[in-house]
C-alpha positions in Angstrom: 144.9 52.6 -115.6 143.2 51.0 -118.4 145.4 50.6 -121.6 144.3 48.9 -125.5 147.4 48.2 -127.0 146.7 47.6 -131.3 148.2 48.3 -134.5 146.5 50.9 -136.2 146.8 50.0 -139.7 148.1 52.4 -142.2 147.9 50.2 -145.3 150.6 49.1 -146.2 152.1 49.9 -142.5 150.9 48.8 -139.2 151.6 51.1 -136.4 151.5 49.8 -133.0 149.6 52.4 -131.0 148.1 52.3 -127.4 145.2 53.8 -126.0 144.0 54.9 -122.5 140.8 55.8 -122.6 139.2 58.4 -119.9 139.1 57.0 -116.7 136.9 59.9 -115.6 134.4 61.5 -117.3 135.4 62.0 -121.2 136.4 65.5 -122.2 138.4 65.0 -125.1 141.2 62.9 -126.6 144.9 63.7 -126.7 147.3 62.6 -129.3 150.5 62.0 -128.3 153.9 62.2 -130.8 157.3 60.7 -129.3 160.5 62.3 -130.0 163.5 61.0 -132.8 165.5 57.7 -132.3 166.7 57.2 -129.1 165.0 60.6 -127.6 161.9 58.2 -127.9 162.8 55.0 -125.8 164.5 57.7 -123.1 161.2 59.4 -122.9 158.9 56.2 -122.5 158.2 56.6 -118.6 157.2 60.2 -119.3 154.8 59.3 -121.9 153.0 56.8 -119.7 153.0 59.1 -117.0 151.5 61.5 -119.0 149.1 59.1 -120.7 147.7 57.9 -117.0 147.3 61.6 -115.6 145.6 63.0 -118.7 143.4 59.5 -118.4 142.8 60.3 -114.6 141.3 63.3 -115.5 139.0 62.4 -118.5 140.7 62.6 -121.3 141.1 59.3 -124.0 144.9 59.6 -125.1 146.3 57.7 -128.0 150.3 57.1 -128.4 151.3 56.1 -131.9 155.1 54.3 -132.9 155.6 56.1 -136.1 156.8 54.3 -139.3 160.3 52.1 -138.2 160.3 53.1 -134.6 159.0 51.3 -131.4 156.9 47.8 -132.5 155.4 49.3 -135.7 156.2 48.0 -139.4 159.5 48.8 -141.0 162.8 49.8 -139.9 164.2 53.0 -139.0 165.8 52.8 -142.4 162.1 53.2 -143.9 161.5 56.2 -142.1 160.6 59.3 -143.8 159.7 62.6 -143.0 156.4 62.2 -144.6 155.7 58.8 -144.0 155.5 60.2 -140.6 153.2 63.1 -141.2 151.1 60.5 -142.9 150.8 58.6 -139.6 150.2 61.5 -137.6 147.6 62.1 -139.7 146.3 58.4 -139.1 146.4 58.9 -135.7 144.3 61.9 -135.7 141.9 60.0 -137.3 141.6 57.6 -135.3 141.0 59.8 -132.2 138.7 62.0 -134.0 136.5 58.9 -135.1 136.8 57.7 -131.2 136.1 60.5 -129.4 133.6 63.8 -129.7 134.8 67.0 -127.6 138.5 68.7 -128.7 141.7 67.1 -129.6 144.8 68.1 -128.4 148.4 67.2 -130.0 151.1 67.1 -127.7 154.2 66.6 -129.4 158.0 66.1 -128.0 161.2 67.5 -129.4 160.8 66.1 -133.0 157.2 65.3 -132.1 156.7 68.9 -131.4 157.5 69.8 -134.9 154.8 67.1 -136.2 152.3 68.5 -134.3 152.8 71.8 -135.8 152.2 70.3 -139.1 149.4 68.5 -138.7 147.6 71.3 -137.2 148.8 73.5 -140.5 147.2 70.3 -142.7 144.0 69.4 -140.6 143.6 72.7 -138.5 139.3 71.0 -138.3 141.3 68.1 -136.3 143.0 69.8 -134.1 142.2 71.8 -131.0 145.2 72.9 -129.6 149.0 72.1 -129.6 151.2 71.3 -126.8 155.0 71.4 -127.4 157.3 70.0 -125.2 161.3 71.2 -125.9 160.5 71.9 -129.7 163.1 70.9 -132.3 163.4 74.2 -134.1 165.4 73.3 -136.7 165.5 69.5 -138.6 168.9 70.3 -139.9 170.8 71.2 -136.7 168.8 68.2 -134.8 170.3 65.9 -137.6 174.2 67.7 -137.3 174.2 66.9 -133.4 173.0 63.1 -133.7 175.7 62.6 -136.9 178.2 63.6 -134.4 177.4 60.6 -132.1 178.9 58.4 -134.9 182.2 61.2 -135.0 182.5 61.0 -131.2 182.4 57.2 -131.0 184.6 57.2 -133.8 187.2 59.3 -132.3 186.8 57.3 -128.7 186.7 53.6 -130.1 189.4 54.4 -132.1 187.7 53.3 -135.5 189.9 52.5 -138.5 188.4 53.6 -141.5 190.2 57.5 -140.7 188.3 60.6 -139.7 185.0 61.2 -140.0 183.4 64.7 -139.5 179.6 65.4 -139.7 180.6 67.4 -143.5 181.9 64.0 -144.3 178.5 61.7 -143.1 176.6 64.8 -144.2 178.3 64.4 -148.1 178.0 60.8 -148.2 174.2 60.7 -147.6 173.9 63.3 -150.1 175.9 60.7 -152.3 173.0 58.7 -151.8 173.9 56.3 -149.0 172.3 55.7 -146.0 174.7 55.9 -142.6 174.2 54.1 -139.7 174.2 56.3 -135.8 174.2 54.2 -132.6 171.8 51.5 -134.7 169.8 53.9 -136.3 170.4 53.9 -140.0 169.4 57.1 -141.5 168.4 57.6 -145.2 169.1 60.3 -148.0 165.4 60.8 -148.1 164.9 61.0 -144.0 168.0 63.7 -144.3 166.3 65.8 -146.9 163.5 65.9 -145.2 165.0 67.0 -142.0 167.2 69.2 -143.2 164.1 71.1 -144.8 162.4 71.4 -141.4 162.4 74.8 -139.7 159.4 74.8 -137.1 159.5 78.6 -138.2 157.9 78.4 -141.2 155.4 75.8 -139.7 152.8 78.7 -138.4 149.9 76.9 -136.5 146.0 79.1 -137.9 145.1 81.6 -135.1 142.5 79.5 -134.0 144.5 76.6 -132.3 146.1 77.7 -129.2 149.7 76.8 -128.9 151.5 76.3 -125.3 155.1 75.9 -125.3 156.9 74.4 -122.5 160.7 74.0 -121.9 162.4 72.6 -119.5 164.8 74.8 -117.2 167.1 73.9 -114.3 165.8 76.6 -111.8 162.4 78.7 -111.9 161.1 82.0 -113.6 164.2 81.1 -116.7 163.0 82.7 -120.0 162.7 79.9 -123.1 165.9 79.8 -125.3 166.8 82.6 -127.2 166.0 80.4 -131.0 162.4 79.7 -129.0 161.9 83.2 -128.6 162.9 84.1 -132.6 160.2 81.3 -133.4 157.5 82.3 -130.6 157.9 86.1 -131.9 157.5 85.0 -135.9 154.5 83.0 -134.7 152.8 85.9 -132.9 153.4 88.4 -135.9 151.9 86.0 -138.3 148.5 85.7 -135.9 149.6 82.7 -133.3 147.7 82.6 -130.3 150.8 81.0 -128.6 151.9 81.3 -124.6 155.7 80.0 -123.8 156.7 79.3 -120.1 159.9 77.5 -118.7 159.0 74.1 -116.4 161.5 72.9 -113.7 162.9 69.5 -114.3 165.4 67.5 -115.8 166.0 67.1 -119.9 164.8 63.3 -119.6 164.8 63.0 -123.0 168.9 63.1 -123.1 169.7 61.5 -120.3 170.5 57.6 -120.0 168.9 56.8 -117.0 165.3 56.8 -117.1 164.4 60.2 -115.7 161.3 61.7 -115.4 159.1 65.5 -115.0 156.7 65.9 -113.2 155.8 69.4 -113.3 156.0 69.0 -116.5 152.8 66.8 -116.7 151.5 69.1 -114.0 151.5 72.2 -116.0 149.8 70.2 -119.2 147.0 68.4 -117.5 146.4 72.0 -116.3 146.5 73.7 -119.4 143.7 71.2 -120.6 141.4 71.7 -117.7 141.8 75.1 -118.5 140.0 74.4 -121.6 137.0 74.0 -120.0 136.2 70.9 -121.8 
């Protein structure tokens, strides 16, 4: 597989990006949108996997390190919710000023979440969305990665007394930043997540929306919050199809761990395009 590794420049930012084009011939690009902090390194093997299948089979995709994550500009400490919609946006871009055909975003967890928005702010960019184990809420995302700091706390025995997530949760409201498992999260990065429900984010009717979970046996219906969010989407006019995918949550686990029907079902869901 052919990959251009660059930094796409977002002035004042550069974001290190890499691109595969089509090794086949071109039907389309895909944009691809990692997950939050360590969800992203854990899910590196998947993305190239994914990257080199959709390649395989003709379409040009494009991987972008958001603001303060990967090899792009910044630390995580510059990270903002918006900054990252603004690279998202950059990204699209990019791939729409690369390729002709459709452009599909696939987005991961937190990624997923981005995706939605860009379609709501350039629905011309976007073709369709693929979501992979959506974060449905920014605020309860945030509450279970503070409580990696409480747990390590409580099992290294830290001496500065209790914390709780309230407490970590009060002090960034205070205005200070708090550091969990090196990642250093800001009062503005909170905010921002904490005012992210992927309900409100309603993709237009005329990008169609696959959402894919992952289960631990076959034929499992999506999570009951997925299926509050799929309903609200439908009612508002989403043309949106959910399904369950065997495989493991490689996203959470330490050990590099991949999907493979995961990137099975979404190279088929492309060629399904017709493109």
């Amino acid at each position: 597989m052919t990959i251009e590794p660059f930094f796409l420049e977002r002035s004042p930012h550069r974001l290190f990006s890499v691109y595969c084009p089509p090794a086949a011939p071109a039907r389309g690009g895909v944009l691809y949108i990692h997950p939050f902090a360590e969800e992203m390194n854990r899910s590196r093997r998947m993305a190239a996997l994914m990257s080199r299948a959709l390649s395989q089979a003709g379409w040009g995709v494009l991987s972008v390190d958001l603001l303060g994550c990967g090899d792009s500009s910044g630390d995580f400490g510059d990270a903002r919710l918006e900054e990252w919609q603004a690279d998202v946006r950059a990204g699209l871009d990019w791939l729409c000023n690369r390729h002709e055909g459709p452009v599909t975003v696939i987005g991961l967890r937190l990624g997923a979440a981005l995706a939605a928005q860009a379609a709501l702010d350039a629905p011309e960019m976007v073709d369709r969305l693929v979501l992979w184990q959506p974060v449905t809420s920014g605020k309860t995302m945030l509450t279970q990665f503070l409580r990696i700091r409480v747990a390590a706390a409580i099992t290294g025995g830290g001496g500065n007394g209790p914390e709780t997530t309230q407490s970590l949760r009060d002090r960034v409201q205070a205005g200070e930043a708090v550091e969990v498992a090196g990642y250093e999260i800001s009062p503005d990065l909170a905010r921002g997540l904490d005012g992210l429900e992927l309900a409100a984010l309603i993709p237009p009717s005329s990008i169609p929306v696959n959402w894919l979970e992952i289960a631990t046996e076959p034929d499992k219906p999506v999570s009951p919050g997925a299926a509050r969010i799929i309903d609200t989407w439908r009612a508002a006019g989403c043309t949106i199809e959910a399904e369950t995918i065997v495989g493991e949550p490689f996203w959470s686990l330490q050990e590099t761990t991949i999907a493979p029907a995961l990137i099975a079902r979404t190279t088929e869901i492309l060629e399904a395009d017709g493109s």
